[in-house]
C-alpha positions, -999 to 999 in steps of 0.1 A, spaced: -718 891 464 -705 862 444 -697 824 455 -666 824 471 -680 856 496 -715 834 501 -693 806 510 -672 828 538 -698 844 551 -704 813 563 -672 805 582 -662 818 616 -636 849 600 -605 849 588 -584 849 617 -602 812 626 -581 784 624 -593 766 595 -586 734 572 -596 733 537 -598 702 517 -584 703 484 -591 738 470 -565 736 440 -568 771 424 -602 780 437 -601 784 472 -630 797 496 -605 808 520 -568 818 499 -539 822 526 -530 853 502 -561 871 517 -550 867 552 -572 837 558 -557 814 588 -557 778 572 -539 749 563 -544 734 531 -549 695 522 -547 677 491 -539 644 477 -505 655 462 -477 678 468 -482 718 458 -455 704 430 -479 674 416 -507 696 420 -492 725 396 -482 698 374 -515 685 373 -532 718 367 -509 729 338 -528 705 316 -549 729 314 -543 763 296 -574 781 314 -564 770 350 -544 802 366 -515 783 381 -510 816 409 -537 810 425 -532 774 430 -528 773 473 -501 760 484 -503 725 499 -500 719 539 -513 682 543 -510 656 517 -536 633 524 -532 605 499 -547 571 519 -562 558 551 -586 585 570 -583 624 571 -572 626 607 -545 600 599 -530 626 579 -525 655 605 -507 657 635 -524 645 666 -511 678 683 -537 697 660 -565 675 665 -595 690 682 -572 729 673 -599 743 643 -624 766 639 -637 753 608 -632 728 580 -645 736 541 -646 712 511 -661 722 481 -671 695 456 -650 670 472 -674 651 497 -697 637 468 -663 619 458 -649 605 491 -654 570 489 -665 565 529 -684 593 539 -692 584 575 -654 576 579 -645 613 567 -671 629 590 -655 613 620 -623 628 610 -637 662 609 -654 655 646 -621 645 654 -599 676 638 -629 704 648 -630 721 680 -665 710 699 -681 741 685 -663 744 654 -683 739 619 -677 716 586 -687 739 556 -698 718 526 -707 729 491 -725 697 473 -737 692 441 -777 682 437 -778 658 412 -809 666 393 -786 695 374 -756 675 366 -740 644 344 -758 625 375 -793 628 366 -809 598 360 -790 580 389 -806 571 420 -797 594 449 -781 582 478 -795 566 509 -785 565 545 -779 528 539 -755 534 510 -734 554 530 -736 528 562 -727 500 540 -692 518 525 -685 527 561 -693 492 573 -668 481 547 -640 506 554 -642 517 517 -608 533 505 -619 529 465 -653 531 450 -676 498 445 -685 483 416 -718 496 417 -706 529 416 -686 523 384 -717 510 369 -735 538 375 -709 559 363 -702 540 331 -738 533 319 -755 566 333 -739 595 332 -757 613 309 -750 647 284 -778 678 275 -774 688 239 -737 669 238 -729 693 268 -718 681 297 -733 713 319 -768 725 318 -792 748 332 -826 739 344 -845 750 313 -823 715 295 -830 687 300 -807 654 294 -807 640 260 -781 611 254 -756 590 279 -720 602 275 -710 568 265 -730 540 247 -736 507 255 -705 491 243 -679 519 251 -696 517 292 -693 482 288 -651 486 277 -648 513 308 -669 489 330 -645 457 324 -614 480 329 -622 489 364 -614 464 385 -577 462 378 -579 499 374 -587 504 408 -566 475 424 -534 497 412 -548 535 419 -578 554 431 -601 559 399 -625 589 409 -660 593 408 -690 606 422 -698 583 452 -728 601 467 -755 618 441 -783 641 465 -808 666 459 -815 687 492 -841 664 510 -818 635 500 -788 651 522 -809 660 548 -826 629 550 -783 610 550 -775 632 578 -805 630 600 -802 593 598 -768 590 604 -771 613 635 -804 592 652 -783 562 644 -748 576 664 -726 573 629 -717 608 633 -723 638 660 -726 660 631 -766 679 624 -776 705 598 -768 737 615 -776 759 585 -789 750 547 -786 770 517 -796 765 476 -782 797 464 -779 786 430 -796 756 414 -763 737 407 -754 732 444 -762 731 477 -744 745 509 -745 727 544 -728 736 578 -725 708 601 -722 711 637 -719 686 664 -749 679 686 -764 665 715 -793 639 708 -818 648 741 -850 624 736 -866 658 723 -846 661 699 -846 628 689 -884 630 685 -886 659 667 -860 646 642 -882 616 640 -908 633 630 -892 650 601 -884 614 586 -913 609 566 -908 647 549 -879 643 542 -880 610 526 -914 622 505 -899 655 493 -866 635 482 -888 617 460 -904 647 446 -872 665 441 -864 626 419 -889 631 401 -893 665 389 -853 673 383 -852 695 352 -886 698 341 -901 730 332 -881 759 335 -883 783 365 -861 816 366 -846 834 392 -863 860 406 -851 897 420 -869 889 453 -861 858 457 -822 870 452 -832 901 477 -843 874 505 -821 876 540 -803 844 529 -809 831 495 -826 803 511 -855 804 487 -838 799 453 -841 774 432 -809 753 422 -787 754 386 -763 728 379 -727 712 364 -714 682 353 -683 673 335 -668 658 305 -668 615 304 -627 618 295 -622 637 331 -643 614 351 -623 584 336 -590 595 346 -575 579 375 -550 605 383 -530 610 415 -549 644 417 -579 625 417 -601 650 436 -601 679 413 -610 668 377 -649 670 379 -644 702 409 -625 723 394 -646 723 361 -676 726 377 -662 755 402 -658 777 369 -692 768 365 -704 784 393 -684 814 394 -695 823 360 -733 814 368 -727 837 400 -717 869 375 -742 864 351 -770 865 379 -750 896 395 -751 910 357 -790 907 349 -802 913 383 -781 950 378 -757 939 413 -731 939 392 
């Protein structure tokens, strides 16, 4: 099985009326394999292939064809109210770490899913990527963009980018065995990048990484943001497949007062382990084992990771939701055949 099959098994089936945001050339769920979606993206299909030519490895044919273009204000805002409330299912791969008001994009999805229908995420955890020595993300970050009806990312988010994204042997993608060994930028060239950004962003979006997580950390977001009524959305079903990202299906809920308590009491957990996972990031190596691999539902394997290089996460381009995703999607597939390879699955 590789990614892209992990990822629909997942999802309702094909004949499911589904929305995926921003898949560019690596969609989870391709029209051209009889998947029933519609496809959003910042630009037109014509930007987008324009975009993608840049560079010679991207496979411009499988590049899906864009529905929606959702270039400002909130997702919803985007679609036609007559679909609103009409899907199955909403995916986004690598894109939800860059949205800059994450509580505002979950309410679109309440608002575009059917009551039962599911939001598929694939998310990066932080420990494995150009992201490593940032702090993860709190329930209080997120409440504050939200608060703020965020359409570009804050200043401290620039920061964080400029100063501390880091590199592992002047690559910009690791494995868990390497650890971080320089920032991508020094002190000066950050400081250049830094001073740019404000009238950078007051004429375009400039992308970035908003939200950094390991798994607790999510968890931790979501549960928060559910006792506190910013979404309807719980953790249906969690998955670490690989150590470079993390897979969680949202579902819409009703908070009873037992399961309010109960999510209560996982608080504390949750918040500890996030600390832990901090903490140990890519310390000493552990490899993938066949049983672990063999389990029902990958659930108990470790996590490998991607980042990108500084040049990409600079750009301010129209297509500004693909430059990190799409080189960190290649990534993955290619991590997913060497495992397939060695563990003789493939």
């Amino acid at each position: 099985m590789n990614r892209i099959h992990y990822l629909q098994n997942l999802l309702p089936g094909k004949l499911a009326k589904g929305l995926e945001i921003a898949p560019a050339h690596n969609p989870v769920c391709p029209k051209r394999d009889g998947w029933n979606v519609k496809t959003v993206d910042c630009v037109s299909t014509e930007e987008l292939i324009a975009y993608m030519s840049n560079n010679p490895g991207n496979d411009l044919s499988k590049i899906e064809p864009v529905d929606i273009v959702w270039d400002r204000g909130l997702l919803h805002e985007a679609i036609d109210p007559l679909l609103h409330g009409k899907f199955d299912y909403i995916v986004a791969s690598h894109v939800f770490e860059h949205v800059p008001d994450l509580i505002g994009t979950l309410n679109s999805c309440e608002r575009l899913l059917k009551p039962d229908g599911v939001l598929l995420l694939a998310l990066p955890d932080r420990r494995y990527t150009f992201d490593f020595v940032r702090p993860f993300t709190t329930p209080a970050d997120v409440i504050e963009a939200f608060e703020e009806k965020r359409e570009r990312h804050s200043l401290r988010n620039a920061y964080l980018l400029y100063f501390y994204s880091v590199l592992a042997n002047q690559e910009a993608v690791w494995e868990r065995s390497i650890l971080p060994t320089k920032f991508q930028l020094n002190f000066l060239q950050a400081a250049a990048e830094f001073a740019l950004y404000p009238d950078r962003a007051a004429n375009k979006y400039v992308d970035m990484h908003a939200w950094v997580w390991t798994a607790a950390s999510f968890k931790l977001t979501m549960l928060e943001l559910l006792l506190l009524d910013y979404t309807a959305f719980e953790v249906s079903r969690f998955a670490q497949p690989l150590n470079s990202e993390f897979y969680a299906v949202l579902r819409r809920t009703h908070l009873s007062d037992a399961k309010r308590s109960m999510l209560e009491s996982q608080r504390f957990d949750l918040a500890s382990r996030a600390i832990l996972e901090y903490s140990n990031g890519a310390g000493m190596p552990q490899h993938l084992s066949v049983s672990a691999v063999n389990s029902p539902n990958f659930s108990d394997m470790q996590e490998l990771h991607v980042a990108q290089p500084a040049e990409i996460m600079r750009s301010g381009s129209a297509a500004h939701l693909h430059g990190i995703r799409v080189h960190a999607q290649k990534t993955l597939e290619h991590l997913w055949d060497a495992l397939n390879v060695a563990l003789g699955l493939k």
